[in-house]
N, C-alpha and C positions, 0 to 999 in steps of 0.2 A: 154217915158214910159207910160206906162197905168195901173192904177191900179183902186181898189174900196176904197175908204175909209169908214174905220167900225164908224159909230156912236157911242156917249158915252152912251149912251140912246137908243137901239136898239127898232123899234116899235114894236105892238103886233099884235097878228091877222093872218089868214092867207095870205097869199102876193099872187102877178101875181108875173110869172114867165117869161121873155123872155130870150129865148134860143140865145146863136151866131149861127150864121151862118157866118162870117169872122170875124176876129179881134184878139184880143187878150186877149179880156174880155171874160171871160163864158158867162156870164148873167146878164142880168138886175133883179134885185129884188125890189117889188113896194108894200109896206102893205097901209092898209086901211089907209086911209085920210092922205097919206104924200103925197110928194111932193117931187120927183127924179131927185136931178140935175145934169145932165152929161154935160160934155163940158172937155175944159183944162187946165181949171183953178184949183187952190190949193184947193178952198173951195168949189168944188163941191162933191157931194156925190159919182158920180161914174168920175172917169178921165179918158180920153182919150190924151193922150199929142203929137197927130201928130199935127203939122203945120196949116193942114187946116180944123180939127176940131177947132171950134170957141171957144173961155175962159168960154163963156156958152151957150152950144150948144141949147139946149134942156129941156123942161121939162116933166116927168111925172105925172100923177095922177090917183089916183086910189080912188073912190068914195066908197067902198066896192062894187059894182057891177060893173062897169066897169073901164078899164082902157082908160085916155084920154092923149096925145101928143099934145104938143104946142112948137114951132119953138121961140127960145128966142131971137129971131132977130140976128139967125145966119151968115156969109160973106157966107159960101157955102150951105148952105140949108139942111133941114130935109126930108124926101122922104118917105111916106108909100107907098108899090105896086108899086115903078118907080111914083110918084108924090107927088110935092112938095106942104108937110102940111102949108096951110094957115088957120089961128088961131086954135081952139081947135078940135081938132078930136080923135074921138072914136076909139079905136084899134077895129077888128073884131077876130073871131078865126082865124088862119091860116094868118094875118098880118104880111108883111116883112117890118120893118122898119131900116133905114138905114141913117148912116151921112152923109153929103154930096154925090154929085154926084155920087163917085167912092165906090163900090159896095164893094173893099176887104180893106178899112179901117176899118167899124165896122158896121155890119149888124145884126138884130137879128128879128127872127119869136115869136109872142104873138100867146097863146091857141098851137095850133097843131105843135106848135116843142118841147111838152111835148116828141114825140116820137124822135126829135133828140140825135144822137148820144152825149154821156158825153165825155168831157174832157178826154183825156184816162190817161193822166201826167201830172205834173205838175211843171215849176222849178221854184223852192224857193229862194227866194232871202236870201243871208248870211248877210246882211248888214241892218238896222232898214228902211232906206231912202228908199228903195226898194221895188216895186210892187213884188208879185208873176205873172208870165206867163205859161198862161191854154195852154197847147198843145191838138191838137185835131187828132184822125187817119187821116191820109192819109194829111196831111196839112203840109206845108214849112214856115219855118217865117228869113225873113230875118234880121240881129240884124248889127246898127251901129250908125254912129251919120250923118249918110244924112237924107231929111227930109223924102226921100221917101222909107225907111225902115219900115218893119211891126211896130219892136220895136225901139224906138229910143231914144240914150242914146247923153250926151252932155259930156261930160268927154274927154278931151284932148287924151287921151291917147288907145281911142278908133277910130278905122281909121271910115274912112265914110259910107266903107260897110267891115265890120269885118270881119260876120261870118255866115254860115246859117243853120239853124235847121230843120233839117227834120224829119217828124213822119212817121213811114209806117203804113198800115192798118191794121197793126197785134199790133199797139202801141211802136215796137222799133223805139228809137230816135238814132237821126247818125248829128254828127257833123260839119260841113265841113269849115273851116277856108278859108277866102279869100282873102290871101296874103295879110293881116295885117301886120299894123307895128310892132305893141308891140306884136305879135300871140295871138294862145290861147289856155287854160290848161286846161287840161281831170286830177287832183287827182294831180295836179302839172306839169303835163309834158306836154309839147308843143307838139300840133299835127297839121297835114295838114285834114286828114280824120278820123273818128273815132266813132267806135257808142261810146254812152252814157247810162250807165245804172243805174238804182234804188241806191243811194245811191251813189251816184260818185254827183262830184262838178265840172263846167266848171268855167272857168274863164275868161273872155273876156275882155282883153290886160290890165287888173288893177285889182287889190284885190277888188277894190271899186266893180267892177260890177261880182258879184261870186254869183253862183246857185248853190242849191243841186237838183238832179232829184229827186221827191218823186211820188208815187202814187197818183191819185185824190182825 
């Protein structure tokens, strides 16, 4: 799973913004003089919880004038523009910065993906223990407990590739169950295919893992 964790002390000031471009996270948010820790670890600020994101992947800062990325002695590496960040670097505008190698676990543009597309949905986790997951138009997320699932949940009772969520470019979500063991539930009832709409709950094969669709 991947979620952000909200500070108890939220900081002040205006933040940098980095947009997604794949993953599962909207965005990175970085205010003046913190210090942004993502990785997949509990105690990180923002979580990424796939496999080959590292327990502390990365970190940000932001000086109030620019924002700078440092590689926290990652296993698979940090990448700004397809290159691997050795010590402190300065984001530019129009920066793609990216976990490890593979380009559709968690990617996000700094300055000029102000113009990327928002989140179009969102599904809400019913459960305290639970990230919310940004769906984005036109983007598919696969949901299971293999590692190489977009989302990836650890619960017995979720097969290894569940289920997959697909968004079209107009923002309707569509379901598709895949031949799971325990299925999975569109408002309670078992479905093979099925869109998904605003105010409907999916459930993927346990109560433990249950979403409401909401708007962004």
């Amino acid at each position: 799973m991947r979620h952000t964790r909200q500070a108890a002390n939220a900081p002040h000031g205006t933040p940098a913004v980095l947009h997604a471009l794949a993953g599962a996270v909207a965005q990175l948010t970085v205010y003046p003089q913190q210090r942004l820790r993502v990785g997949r670890g509990s105690d990180c600020d923002v979580v990424i919880a796939h496999p080959t994101v590292s327990a502390h992947h990365l970190t940000l800062y932001f000086d109030g004038h620019g924002v700078y990325v440092e590689d926290a002695g990652s296993t698979n590496g940090t990448f700004v523009n397809g290159h691997p960040v050795r010590g402190q670097t300065l984001l530019q505008d129009g920066d793609v910065l990216q976990l490890t190698a593979d380009a559709g676990i968690a990617a996000f543009r700094f300055g000029a993906a102000r113009t990327q597309v928002a989140p179009v949905a969102r599904l809400q986790a019913q459960t305290a223990d639970l990230p919310d997951i940004a769906l984005m138009a036109g983007q598919q997320y696969r949901i299971g407990r293999a590692a190489d699932n977009d989302v990836c949940f650890t619960h017995p009772e979720i097969s290894g590739y569940h289920a997959l969520v697909r968004v079209g470019a107009d923002g309707s979500v569509h379901i598709d169950d895949c031949q799971s063991t325990n299925g999975t539930l569109i408002d309670g009832s078992a479905v093979q295919s099925a869109a998904l709409d605003i105010g409907q709950t999916v459930c993927f094969g346990t109560s433990q893992a249950t979403y409401r669709l909401v708007r962004h």
